[in-house]
C-alpha positions as a Markdown table, in Angstrom:
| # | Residue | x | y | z |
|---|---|---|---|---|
| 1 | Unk | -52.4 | 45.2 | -30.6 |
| 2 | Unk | -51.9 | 42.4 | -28.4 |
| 3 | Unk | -49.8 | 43.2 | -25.3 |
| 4 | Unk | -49.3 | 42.1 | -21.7 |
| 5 | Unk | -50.5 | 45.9 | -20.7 |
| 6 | Unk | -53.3 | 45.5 | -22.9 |
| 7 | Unk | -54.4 | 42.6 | -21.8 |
| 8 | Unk | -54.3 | 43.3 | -17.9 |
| 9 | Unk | -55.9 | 46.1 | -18.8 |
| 10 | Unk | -58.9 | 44.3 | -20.5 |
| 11 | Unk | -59.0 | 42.0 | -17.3 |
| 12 | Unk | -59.2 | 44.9 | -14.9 |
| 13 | Unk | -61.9 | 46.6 | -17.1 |
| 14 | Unk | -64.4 | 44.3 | -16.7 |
| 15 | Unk | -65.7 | 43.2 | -13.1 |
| 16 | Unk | -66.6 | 39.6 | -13.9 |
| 17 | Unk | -62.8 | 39.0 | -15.1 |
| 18 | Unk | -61.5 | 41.2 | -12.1 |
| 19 | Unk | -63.3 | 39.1 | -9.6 |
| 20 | Unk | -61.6 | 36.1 | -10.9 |
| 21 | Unk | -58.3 | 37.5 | -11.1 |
| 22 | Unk | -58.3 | 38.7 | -7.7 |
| 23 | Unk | -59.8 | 35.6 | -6.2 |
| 24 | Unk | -57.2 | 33.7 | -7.0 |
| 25 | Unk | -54.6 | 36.2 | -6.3 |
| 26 | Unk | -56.4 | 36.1 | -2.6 |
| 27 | Unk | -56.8 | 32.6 | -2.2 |
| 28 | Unk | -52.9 | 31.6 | -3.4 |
| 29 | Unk | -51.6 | 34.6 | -1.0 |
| 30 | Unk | -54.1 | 33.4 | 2.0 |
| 31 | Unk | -53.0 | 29.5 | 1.4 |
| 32 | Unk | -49.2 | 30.7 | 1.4 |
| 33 | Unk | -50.4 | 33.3 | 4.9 |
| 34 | Unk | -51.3 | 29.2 | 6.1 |
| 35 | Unk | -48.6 | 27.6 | 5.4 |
| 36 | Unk | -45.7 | 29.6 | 6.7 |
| 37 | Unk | -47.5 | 30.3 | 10.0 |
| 38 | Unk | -47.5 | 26.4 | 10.5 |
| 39 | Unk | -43.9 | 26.1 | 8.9 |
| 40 | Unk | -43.3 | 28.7 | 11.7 |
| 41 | Unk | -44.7 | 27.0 | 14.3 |
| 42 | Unk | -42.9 | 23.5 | 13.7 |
| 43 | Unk | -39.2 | 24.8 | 13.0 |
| 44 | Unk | -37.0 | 22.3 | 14.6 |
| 45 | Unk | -34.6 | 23.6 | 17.5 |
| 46 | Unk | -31.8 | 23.8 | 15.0 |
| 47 | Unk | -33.6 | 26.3 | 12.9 |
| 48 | Unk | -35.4 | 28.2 | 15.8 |
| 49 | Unk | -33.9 | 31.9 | 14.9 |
| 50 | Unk | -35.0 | 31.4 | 11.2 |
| 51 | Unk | -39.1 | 31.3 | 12.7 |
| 52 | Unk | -39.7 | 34.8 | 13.4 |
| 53 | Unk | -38.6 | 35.5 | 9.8 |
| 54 | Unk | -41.1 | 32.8 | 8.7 |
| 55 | Unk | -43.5 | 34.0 | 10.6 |
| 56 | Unk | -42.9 | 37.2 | 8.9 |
| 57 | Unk | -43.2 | 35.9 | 5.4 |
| 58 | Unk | -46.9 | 34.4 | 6.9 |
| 59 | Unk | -47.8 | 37.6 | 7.4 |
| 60 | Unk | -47.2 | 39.7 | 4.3 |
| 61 | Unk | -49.2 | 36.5 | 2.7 |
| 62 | Unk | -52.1 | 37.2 | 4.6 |
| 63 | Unk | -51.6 | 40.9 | 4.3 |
| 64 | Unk | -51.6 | 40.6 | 0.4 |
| 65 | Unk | -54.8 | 38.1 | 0.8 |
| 66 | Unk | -56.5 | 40.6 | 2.1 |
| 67 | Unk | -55.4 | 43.5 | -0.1 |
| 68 | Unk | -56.8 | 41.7 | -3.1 |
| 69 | Unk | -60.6 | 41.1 | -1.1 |
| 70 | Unk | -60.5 | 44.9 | -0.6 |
| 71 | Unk | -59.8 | 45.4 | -4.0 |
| 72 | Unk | -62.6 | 44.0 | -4.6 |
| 73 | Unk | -65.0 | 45.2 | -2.1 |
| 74 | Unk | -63.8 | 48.5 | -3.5 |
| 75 | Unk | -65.3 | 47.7 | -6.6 |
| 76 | Unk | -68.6 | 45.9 | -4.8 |
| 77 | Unk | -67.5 | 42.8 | -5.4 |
| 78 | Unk | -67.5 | 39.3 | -4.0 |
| 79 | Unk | -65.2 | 36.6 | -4.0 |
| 80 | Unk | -65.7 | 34.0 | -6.7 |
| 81 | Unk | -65.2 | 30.5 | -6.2 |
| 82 | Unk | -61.3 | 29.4 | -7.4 |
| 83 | Unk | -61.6 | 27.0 | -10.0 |
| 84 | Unk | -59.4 | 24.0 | -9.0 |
| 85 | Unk | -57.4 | 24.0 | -12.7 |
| 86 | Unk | -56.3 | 27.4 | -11.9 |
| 87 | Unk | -55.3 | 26.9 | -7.9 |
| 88 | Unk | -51.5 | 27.0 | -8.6 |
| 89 | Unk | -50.7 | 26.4 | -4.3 |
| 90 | Unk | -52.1 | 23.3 | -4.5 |
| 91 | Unk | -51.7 | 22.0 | -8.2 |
| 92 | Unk | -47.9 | 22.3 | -6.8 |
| 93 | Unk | -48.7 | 20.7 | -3.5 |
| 94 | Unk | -50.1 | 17.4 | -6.0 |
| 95 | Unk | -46.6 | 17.9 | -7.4 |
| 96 | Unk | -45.0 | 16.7 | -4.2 |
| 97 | Unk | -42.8 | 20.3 | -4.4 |
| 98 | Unk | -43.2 | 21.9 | -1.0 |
| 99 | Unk | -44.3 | 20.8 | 2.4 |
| 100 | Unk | -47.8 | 18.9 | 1.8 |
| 101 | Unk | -51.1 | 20.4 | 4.1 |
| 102 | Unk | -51.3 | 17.0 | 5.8 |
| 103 | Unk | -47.6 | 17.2 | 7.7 |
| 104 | Unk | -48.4 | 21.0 | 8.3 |
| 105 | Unk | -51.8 | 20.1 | 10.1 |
| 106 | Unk | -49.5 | 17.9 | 12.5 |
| 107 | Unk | -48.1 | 19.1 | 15.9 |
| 108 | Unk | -44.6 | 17.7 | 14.7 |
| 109 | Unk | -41.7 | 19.5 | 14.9 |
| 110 | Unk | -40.0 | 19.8 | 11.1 |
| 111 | Unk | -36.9 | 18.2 | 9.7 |
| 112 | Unk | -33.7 | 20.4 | 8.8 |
| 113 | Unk | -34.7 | 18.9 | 5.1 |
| 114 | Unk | -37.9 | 20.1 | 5.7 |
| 115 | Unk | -36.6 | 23.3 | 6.0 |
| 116 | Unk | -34.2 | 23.4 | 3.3 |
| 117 | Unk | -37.4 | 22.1 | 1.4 |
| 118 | Unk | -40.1 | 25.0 | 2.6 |
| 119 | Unk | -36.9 | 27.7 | 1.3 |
| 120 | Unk | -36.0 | 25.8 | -2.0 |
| 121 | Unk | -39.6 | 25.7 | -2.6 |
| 122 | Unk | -40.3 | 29.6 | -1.8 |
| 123 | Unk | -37.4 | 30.6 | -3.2 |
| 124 | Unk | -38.8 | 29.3 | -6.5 |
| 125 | Unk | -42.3 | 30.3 | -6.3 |
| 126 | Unk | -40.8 | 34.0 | -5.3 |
| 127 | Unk | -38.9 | 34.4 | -8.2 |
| 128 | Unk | -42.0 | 33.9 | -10.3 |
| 129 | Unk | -43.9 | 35.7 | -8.1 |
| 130 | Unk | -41.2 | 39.0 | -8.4 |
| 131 | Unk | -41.7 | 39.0 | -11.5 |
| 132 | Unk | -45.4 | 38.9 | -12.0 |
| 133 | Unk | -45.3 | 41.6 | -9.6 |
| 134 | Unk | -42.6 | 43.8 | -11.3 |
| 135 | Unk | -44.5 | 43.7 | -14.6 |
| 136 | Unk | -47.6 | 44.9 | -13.0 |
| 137 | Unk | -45.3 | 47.2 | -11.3 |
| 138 | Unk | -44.4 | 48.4 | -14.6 |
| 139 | Unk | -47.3 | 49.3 | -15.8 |
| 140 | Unk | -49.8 | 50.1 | -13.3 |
| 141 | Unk | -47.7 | 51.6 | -10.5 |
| 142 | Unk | -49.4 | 54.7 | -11.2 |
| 143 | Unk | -53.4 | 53.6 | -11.5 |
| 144 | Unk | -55.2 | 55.2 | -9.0 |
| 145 | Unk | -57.3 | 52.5 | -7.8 |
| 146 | Unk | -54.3 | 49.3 | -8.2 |
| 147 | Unk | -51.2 | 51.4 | -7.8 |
| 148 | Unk | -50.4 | 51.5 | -4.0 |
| 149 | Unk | -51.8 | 47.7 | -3.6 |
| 150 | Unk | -49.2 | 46.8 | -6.6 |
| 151 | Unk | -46.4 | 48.8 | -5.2 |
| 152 | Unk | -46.7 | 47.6 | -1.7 |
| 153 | Unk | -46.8 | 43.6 | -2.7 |
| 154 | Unk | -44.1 | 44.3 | -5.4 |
| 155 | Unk | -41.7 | 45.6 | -2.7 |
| 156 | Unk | -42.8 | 42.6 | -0.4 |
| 157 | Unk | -42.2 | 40.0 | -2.8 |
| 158 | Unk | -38.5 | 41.2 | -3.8 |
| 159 | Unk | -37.8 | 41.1 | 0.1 |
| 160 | Unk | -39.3 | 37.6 | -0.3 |
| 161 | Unk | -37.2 | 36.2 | -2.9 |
| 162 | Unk | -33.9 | 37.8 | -0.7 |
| 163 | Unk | -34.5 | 36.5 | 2.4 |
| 164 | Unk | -34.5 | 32.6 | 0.3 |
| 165 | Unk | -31.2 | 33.6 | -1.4 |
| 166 | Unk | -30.0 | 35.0 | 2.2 |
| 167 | Unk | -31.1 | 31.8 | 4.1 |
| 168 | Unk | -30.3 | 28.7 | 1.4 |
| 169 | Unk | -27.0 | 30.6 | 0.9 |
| 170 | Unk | -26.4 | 30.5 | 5.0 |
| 171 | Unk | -27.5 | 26.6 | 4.7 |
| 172 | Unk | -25.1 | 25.8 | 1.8 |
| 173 | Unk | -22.2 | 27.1 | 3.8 |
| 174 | Unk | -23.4 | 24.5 | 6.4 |
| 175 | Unk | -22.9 | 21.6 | 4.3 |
| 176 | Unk | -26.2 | 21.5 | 2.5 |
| 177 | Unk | -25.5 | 22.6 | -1.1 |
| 178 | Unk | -25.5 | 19.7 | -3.0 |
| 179 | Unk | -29.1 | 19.3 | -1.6 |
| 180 | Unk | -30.2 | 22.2 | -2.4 |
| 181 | Unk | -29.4 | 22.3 | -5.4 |
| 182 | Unk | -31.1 | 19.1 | -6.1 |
| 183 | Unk | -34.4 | 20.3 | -4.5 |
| 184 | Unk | -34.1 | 23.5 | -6.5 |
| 185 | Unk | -34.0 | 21.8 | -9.6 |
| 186 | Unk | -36.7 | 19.4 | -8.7 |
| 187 | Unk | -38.9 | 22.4 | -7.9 |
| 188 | Unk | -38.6 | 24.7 | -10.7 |
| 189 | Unk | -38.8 | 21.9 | -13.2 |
| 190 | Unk | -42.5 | 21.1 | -11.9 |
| 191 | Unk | -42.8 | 24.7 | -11.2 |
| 192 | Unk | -42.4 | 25.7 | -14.8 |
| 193 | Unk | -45.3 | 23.1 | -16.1 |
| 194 | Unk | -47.7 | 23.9 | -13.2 |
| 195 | Unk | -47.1 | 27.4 | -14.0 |
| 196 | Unk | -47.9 | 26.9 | -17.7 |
| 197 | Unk | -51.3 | 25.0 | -17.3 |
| 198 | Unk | -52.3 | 27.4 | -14.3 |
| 199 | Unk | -51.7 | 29.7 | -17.1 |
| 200 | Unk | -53.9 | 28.1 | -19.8 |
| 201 | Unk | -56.5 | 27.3 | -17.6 |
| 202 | Unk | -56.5 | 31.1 | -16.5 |
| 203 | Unk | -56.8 | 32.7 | -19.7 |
| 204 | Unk | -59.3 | 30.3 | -20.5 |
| 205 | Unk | -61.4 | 31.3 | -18.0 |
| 206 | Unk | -60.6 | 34.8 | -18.5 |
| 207 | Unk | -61.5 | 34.1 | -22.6 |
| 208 | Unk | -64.9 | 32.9 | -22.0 |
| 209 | Unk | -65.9 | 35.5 | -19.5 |
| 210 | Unk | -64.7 | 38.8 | -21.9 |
| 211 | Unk | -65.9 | 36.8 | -24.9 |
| 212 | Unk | -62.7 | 36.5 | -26.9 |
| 213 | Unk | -62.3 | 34.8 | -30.3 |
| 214 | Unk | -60.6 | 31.6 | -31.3 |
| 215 | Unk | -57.8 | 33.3 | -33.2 |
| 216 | Unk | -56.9 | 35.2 | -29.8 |
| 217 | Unk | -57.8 | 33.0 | -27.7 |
| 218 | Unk | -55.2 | 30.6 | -29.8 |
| 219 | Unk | -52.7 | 33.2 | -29.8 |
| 220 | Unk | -52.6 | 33.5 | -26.3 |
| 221 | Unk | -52.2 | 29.7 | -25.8 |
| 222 | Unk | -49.3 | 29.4 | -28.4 |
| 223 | Unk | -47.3 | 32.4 | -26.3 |
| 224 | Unk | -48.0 | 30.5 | -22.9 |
| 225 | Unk | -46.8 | 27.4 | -24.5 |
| 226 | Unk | -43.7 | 29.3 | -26.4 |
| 227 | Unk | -42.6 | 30.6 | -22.9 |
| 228 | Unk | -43.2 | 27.0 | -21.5 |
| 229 | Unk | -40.5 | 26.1 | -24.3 |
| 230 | Unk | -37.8 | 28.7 | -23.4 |
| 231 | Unk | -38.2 | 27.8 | -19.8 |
| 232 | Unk | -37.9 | 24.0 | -20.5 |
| 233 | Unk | -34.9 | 24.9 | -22.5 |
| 234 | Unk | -32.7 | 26.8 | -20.0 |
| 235 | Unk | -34.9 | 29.4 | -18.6 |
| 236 | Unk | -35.4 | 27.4 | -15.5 |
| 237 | Unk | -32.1 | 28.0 | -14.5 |
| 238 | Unk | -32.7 | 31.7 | -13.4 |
| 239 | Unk | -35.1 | 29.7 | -10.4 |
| 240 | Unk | -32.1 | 28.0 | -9.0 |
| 241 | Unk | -29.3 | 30.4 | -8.3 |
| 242 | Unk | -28.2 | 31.8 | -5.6 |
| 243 | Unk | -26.5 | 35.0 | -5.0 |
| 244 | Unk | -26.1 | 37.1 | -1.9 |
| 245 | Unk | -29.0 | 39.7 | -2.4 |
| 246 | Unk | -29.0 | 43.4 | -2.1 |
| 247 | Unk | -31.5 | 43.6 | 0.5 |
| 248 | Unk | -29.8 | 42.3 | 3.6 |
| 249 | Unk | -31.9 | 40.7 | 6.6 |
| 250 | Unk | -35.1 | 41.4 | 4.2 |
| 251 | Unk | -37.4 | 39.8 | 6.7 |
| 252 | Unk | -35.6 | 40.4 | 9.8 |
| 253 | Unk | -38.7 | 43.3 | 11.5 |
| 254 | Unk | -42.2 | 42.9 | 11.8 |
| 255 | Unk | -44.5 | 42.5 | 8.7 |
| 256 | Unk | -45.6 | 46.4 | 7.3 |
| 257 | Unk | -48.7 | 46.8 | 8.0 |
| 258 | Unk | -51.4 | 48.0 | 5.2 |
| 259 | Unk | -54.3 | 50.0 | 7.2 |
| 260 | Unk | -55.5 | 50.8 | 4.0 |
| 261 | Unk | -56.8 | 47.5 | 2.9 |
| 262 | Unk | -56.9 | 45.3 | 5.9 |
């Protein structure tokens, strides 16, 4: 039977595909680690008490980078090379959604927009990222080489996706709803079709190295597609609200450390 849980479990089986899958789970996490340390670094004046909280989200990034390469060295792995059809970061950053590397690698102070941009953009990229976490949550919470390493960046990426509701609510109250808005909607729109060919390119990757037949390798395709369709359709819309979150001041103390892994 073909299921989500059977399937991560076939990727996790096999070193070749687990080397992959946690290679690009490192590099995105590392590349996000990067960008909100700069982010942090060039908040304008008007935004300064929103940095250490930045700063914060920088450093659960790195933190989960580096869980993911101990995964791996667990196993006696290496890295593998991060093929660029399946490097979601920067297929996003092509996109023009987010803050592009080129203004980050400047000593400029950000905009206010820019701001509202880097949260609108995160608070997109969370929700997805939530909810890849919660389903791997669901059914590998208990494994007893994955489960703490799932747990731990599960918990960090629903503190994630609170502080953005926390903050974009606190900057709609300002005056800056209608734009946020607007940026949301821009984002998860090119969010949704980045997210379906990372997704294709991924499980073709994945197909080749376990060896899987045309028929599932088709099936797999139509459901990543089919979920593509709902999401186009309406789906989207879960990306773009805001509500006040149930986690208060998610990011407001320093980033848990994972001695463990690091």
């Amino acid at each position: 039977m073909l299921s989500a849980r059977n399937l991560f479990q076939e990727i996790l089986d096999n070193d070749e595909s687990f080397r992959l899958f946690c290679s690009i789970a490192a590099s995105g996490e590392s590349q996000g680690g990067w960008e909100n340390g700069r982010i942090a670094a060039l908040v304008p004046l008007s935004q300064r008490p929103l940095a250490p909280k930045i700063a914060r989200h920088g450093a659960d990034e790195d933190k989960h980078g580096r869980i993911f390469n101990a995964l791996l060295k667990k196993r006696g792995l290496t890295p593998a090379d991060v093929p660029p059809d399946t490097d979601y970061t920067m297929l996003l950053e092509r996109h023009g959604i987010g803050l592009a590397h080129e203004q980050l690698s400047r000593d400029e102070p950000l905009t206010e927009r820019d701001i509202i941009t880097y949260l609108a953009h995160s608070r997109v990229t969370e929700q997805r990222a939530s909810e890849q976490m919660r389903l791997l949550n669901k059914y590998f919470a208990d494994h007893p080489g994955l489960g703490r390493a799932v747990r731990m960046i599960s918990n960090d990426e629903d503190n994630h996706l609170a502080y953005c509701h926390e903050e974009l609510l606190r900057l709609a109250r300002a005056g800056h709803g209608r734009t946020i808005q607007h940026i949301l909607r821009e984002c998860a729109l090119a969010e949704i079709r980045v997210y379906r060919d990372v997704s294709l390119a991924v499980m073709d990757h994945m197909g080749r190295i376990l060896g899987w037949s045309r028929a599932k390798a088709a099936l797999l395709a139509t459901g990543i597609r089919a979920a593509y369709a709902y999401e186009r359709l309406g789906g989207w819309r879960r990306m773009v609200s805001l509500a006040p979150p149930q986690r208060r001041d998610a990011l407001g103390g320093p980033a848990t450390p994972a001695p463990e892994y690091a």
